[in-house]
matplotlib code that plots the C-alpha trace (Angstrom):
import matplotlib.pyplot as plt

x = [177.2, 177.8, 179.4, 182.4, 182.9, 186.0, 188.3, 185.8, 183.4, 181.1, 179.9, 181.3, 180.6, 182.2, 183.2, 182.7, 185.2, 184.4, 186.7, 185.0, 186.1, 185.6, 184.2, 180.9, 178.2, 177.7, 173.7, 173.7, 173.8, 171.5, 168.9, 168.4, 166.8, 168.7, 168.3, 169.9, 173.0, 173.8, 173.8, 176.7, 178.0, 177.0, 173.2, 173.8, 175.5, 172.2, 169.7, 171.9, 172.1, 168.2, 167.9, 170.1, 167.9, 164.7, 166.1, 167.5, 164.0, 162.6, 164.7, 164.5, 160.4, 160.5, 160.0, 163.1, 162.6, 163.4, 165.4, 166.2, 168.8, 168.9, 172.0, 174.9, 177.8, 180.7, 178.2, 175.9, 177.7, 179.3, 175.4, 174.6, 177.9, 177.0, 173.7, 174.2, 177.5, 175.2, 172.3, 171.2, 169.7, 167.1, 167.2, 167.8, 168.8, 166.8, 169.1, 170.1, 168.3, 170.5, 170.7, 174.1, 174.3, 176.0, 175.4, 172.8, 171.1, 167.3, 166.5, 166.3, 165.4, 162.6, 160.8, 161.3, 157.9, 157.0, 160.5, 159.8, 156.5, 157.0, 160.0, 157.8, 160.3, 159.7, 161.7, 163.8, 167.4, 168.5, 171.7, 172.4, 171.8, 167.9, 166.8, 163.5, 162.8, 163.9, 162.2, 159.0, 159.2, 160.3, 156.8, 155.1, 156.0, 155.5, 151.6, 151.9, 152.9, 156.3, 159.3, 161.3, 165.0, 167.3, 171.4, 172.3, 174.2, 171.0, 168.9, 169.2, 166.5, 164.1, 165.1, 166.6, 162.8, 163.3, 163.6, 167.1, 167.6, 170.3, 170.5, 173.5, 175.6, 175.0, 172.9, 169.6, 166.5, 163.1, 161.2, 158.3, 157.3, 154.2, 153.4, 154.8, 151.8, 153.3, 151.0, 147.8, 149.3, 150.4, 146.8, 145.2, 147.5, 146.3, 142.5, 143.2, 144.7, 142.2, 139.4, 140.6, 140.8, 137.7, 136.2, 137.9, 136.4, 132.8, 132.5, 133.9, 130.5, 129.5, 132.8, 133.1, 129.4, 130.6, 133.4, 131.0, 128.9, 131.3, 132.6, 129.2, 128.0, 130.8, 134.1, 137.1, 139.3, 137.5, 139.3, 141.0, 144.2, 145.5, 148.1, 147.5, 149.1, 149.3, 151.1, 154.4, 153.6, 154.3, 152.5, 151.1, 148.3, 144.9, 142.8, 138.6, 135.9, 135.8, 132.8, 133.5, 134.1, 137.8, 138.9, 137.7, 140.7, 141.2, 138.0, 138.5, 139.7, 136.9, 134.6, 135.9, 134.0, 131.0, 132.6, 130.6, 133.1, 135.1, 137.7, 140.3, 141.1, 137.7, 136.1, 132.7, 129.5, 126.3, 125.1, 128.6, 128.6, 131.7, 129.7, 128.9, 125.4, 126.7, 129.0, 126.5, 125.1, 128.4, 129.2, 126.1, 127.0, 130.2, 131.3, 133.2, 135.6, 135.7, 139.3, 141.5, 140.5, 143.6, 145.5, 145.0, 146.6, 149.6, 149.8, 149.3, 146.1, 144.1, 140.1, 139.9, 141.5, 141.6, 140.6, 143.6, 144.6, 145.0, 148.2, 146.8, 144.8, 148.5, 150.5, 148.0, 148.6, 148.9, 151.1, 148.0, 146.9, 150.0, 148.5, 146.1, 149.0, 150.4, 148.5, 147.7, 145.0, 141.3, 138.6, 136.6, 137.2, 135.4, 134.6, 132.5, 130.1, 129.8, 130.0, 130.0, 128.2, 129.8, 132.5, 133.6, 137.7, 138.6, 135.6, 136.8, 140.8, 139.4, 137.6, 140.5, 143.2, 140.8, 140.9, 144.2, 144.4, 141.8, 142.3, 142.2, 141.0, 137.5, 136.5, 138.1, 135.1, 132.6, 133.2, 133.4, 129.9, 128.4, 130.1, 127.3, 124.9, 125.7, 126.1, 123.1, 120.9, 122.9, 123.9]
y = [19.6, 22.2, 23.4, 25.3, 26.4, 24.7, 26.9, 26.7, 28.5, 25.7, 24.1, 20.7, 19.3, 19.4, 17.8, 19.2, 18.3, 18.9, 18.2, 17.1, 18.9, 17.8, 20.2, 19.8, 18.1, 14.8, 15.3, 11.1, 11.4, 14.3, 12.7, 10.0, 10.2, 10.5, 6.9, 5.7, 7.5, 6.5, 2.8, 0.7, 1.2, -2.2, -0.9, 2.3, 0.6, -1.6, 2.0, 3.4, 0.1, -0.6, 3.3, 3.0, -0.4, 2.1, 4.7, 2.2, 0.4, 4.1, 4.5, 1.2, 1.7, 5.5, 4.9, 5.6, 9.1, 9.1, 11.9, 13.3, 16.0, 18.2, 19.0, 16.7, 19.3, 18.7, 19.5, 16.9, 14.2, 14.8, 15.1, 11.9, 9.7, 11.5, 10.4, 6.8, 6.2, 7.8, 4.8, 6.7, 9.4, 6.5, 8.5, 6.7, 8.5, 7.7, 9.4, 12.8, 14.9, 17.3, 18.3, 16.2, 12.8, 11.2, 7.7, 8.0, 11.1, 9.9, 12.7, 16.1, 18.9, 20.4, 17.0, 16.9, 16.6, 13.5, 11.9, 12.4, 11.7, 8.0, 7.6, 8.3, 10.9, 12.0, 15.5, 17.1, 19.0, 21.6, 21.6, 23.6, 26.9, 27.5, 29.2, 30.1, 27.0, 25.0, 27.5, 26.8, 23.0, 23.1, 25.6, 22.4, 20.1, 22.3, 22.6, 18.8, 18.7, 17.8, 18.6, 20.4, 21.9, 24.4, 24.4, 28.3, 28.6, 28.2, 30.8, 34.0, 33.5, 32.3, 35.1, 35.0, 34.6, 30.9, 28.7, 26.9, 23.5, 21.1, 17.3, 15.1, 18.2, 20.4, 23.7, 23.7, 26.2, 25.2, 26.0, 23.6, 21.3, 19.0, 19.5, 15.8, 15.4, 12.0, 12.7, 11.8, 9.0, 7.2, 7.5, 7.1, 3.4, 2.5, 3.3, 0.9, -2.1, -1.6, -1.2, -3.8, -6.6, -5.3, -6.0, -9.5, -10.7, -9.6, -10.8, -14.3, -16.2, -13.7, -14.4, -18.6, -18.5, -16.6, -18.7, -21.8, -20.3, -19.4, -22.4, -25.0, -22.3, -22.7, -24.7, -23.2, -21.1, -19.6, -16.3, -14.1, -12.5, -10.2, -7.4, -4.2, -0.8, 1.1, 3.8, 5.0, 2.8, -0.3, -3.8, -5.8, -8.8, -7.6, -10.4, -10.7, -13.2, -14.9, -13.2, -14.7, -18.0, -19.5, -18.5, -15.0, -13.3, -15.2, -14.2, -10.7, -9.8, -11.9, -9.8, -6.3, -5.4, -5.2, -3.0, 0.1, 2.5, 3.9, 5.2, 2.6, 2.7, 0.7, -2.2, -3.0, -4.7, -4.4, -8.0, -9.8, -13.1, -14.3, -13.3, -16.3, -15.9, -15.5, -13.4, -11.0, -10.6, -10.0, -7.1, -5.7, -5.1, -5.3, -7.9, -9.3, -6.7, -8.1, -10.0, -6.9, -6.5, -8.9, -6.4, -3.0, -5.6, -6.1, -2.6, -2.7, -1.1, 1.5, 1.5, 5.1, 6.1, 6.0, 2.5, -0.1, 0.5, -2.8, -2.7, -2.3, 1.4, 2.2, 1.7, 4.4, 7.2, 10.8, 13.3, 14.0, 10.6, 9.8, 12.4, 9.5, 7.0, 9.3, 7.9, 4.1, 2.8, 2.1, 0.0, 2.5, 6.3, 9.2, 8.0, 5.1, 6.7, 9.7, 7.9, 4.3, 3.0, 6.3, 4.7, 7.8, 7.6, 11.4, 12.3, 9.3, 10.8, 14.0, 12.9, 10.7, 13.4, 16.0, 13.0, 13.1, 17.4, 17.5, 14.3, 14.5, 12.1, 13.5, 12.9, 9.5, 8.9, 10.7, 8.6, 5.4, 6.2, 7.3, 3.7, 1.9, 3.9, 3.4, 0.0, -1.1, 0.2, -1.7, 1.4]
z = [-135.5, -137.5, -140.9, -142.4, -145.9, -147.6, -149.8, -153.3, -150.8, -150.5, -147.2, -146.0, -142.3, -139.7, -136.8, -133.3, -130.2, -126.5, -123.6, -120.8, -117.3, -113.5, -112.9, -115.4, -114.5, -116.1, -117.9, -118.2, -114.4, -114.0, -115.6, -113.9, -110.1, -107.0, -105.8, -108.9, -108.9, -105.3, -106.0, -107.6, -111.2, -111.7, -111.9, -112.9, -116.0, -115.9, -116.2, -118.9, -121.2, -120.7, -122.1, -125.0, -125.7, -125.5, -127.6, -130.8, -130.9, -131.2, -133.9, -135.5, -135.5, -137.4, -140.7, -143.1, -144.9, -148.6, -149.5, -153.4, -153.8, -156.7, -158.1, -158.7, -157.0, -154.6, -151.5, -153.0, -153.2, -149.7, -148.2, -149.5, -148.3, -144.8, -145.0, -146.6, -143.4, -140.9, -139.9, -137.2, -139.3, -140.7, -144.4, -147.3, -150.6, -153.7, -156.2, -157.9, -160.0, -162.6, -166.1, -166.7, -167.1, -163.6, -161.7, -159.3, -161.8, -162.1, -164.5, -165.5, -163.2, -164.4, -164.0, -160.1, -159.0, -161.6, -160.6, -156.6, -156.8, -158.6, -156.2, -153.4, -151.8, -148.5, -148.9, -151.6, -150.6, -153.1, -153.2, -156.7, -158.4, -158.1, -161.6, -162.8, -164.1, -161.1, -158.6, -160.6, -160.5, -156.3, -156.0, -157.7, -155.6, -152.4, -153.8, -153.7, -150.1, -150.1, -147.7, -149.1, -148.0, -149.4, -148.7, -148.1, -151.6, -153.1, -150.6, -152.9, -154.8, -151.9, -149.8, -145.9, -144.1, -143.9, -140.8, -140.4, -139.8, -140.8, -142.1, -141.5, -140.2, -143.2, -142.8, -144.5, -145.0, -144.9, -147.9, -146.9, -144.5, -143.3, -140.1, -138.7, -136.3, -135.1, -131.8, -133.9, -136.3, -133.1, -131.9, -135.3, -135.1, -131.3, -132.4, -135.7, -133.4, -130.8, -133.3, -135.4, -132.5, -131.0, -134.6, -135.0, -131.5, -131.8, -135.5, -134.9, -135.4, -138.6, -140.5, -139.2, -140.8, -143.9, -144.5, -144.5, -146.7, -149.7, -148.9, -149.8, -152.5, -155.1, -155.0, -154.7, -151.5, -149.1, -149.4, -152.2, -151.6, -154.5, -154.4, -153.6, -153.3, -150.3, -148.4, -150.4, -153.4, -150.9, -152.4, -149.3, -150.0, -149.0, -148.0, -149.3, -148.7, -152.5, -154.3, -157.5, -159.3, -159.0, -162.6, -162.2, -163.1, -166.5, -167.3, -167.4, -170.5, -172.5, -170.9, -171.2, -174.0, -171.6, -169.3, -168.4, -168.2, -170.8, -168.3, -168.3, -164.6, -163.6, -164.1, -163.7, -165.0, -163.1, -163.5, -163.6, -164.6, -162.2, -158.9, -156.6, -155.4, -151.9, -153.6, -154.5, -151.0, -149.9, -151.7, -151.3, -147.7, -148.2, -145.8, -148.1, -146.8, -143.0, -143.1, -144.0, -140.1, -140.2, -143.1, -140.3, -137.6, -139.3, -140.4, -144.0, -143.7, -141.6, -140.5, -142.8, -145.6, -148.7, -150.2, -151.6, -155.2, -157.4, -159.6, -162.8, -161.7, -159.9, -163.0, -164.7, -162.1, -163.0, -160.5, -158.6, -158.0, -155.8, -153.4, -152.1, -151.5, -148.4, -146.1, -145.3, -147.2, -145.2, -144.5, -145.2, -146.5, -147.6, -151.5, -149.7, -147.9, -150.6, -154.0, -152.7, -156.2, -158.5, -160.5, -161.7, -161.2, -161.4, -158.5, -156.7, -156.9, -155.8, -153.0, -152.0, -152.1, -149.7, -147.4, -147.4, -146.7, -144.1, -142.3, -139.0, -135.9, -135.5, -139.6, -139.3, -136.3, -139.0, -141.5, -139.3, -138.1, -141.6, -143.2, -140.5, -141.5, -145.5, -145.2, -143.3, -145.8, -148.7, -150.5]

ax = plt.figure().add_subplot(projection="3d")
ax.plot(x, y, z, "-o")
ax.set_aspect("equal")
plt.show()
């Protein structure tokens, strides 16, 4: 697939023909063994339609990329109607960015990285003229570890050193990239199920046990499910032991004036007068925690990373708090086994977002061990 320039000079796709010849090998054919091909169309038909079923529930389980173009041009325009007809491409575009009002325009360009950062975009396309101001907003959200792609009437001021790709038949250059590492997220998901399960099995009798006791210590449910924030801004119910009287929740604003800290984003009084007494104990070793063994089963969640945000502390994000929300929330994470009783919010967004940098399979199983460690002595 590749692209032409129409007669303004800019580039619109286009479409590629090939004849086929008797004389060319088939690659369908070629690919599969020699068995196969010698048997009757009726189950070579059967091998080709049972590989066309693997390959769309590949596709159907990649996650759909969230794309934000910049620039509200003739090539724009024509990118996103390719990408919006083209299902296969599992993209979705978010919107425009430009300094004219248009439908589909979120805002202004020198406010890329707050706009793709609240939209949670996956990559950016550039597909205007790249002045200084622009250039200094696309470095910001590079720094911030977003993709990031150019169309080649924009390269000038980038220069010709970058790698070529393309996206829905248009030519594009990489100015920035994540490594995808889908190797190790695929085995950073197996570990969670098998971890999770694992969990879930052994800890039957503890959380049967727990469950009686929260429920005979105070009335009300067993367990507390609230909304949460997770990967990409996505709100999923995360699931606790109740630690706290039914009304809880009500309760909160009559007692903020004896919140400890003056941040805003937490809340928290040492001797709270909600907590159960089980409650208490629970937190303590934070086994009210155990059922979102349930939440890294379906997916929601993860065994590390950084922990859930509630709604309220999301809707008072700053650009580099979304930094933590790139990655599933955990179980456990870094913040709990280095400031597990610091309520400090900035420290804790710090320690989140190098998480998030240096993650990698081997601190996931550092953390995992320090948590047991943290948590047996009640820190």
């Amino acid at each position: 697939m590749g692209a032409q320039p129409s007669l303004d000079g800019r580039y619109s796709p286009s479409s590629h023909h090939s004849h086929a010849s008797p004389l060319v090998k088939n690659p369908e054919t070629e690919k599969l063994p020699l068995r196969v091909t010698k048997t009757s169309p009726g189950a070579l038909e059967t091998v080709r339609a049972a590989e066309q079923t693997l390959t769309s529930a590949t596709i159907a389980a990649r996650p759909c990329k969230r794309i934000m173009i910049v620039g509200y041009t003739e090539v724009s325009r024509a990118l996103a109607a390719c990408i919006r007809s083209n299902t296969g491409l599992r993209c979705e575009v978010v919107g425009f960015l430009d300094d004219e009002h248009h439908p589909d325009v979120l805002g202004r360009t020198k406010d890329l990285l707050r706009i793709a950062r609240q939209q949670f975009v996956d990559e950016i396309v550039v597909a205007t003229f790249v002045n200084n101001e622009l250039k200094h907003a696309i470095d910001e959200a590079c720094l911030e570890h977003i993709n990031t792609v150019l169309i080649p009437e924009s390269v000038a001021i980038f220069g010709p050193e970058q790698k070529s790709d393309s996206l829905a038949g248009f030519p594009t250059l990489v100015i920035y990239r994540e490594k995808p590492g889908r190797l190790r997220v695929s085995v950073k998901r197996c570990i969670d199920v098998f971890g999770a399960t694992i969990g879930l099995a052994l800890l039957s009798p503890l959380l049967l046990v727990i469950a009686l006791l929260v429920k005979l210590d105070s009335p009300g449910p067993i367990f507390y499910a609230h909304t949460r924030v997770g990967k990409k801004g996505r709100k999923f119910t995360c699931y606790k032991f109740r630690t706290m009287i039914p009304n809880a929740n009500g309760l909160k604003n009559q007692l903020r004036h004896l919140n400890e800290l003056g941040n805003g984003f937490f809340f928290k009084i040492q001797r709270d007068p909600r907590l159960t007494k089980v409650g208490s104990l629970l937190r303590r070793y934070s086994l009210d925690e155990l059922p979102q063994l349930f939440n890294i089963l379906k997916g929601d969640m993860s065994l590390v990373g950084p922990r859930p945000s509630p709604v309220d502390e999301f809707e008072m994000y700053d650009i580099p708090h979304f930094r933590r929300l790139d990655v599933k929330p955990g179980l456990t994470g870094l913040w709990q086994i280095i400031g597990r009783r610091d309520s400090d919010f900035d420290r804790a967004m710090k320690v989140d977002r190098e998480y998030v940098d240096r993650w990698s399979l081997w601190l996931d199983l550092k953390i995992l061990m320090k948590t047991f460690l943290v948590i047996g002595q009640g820190e």
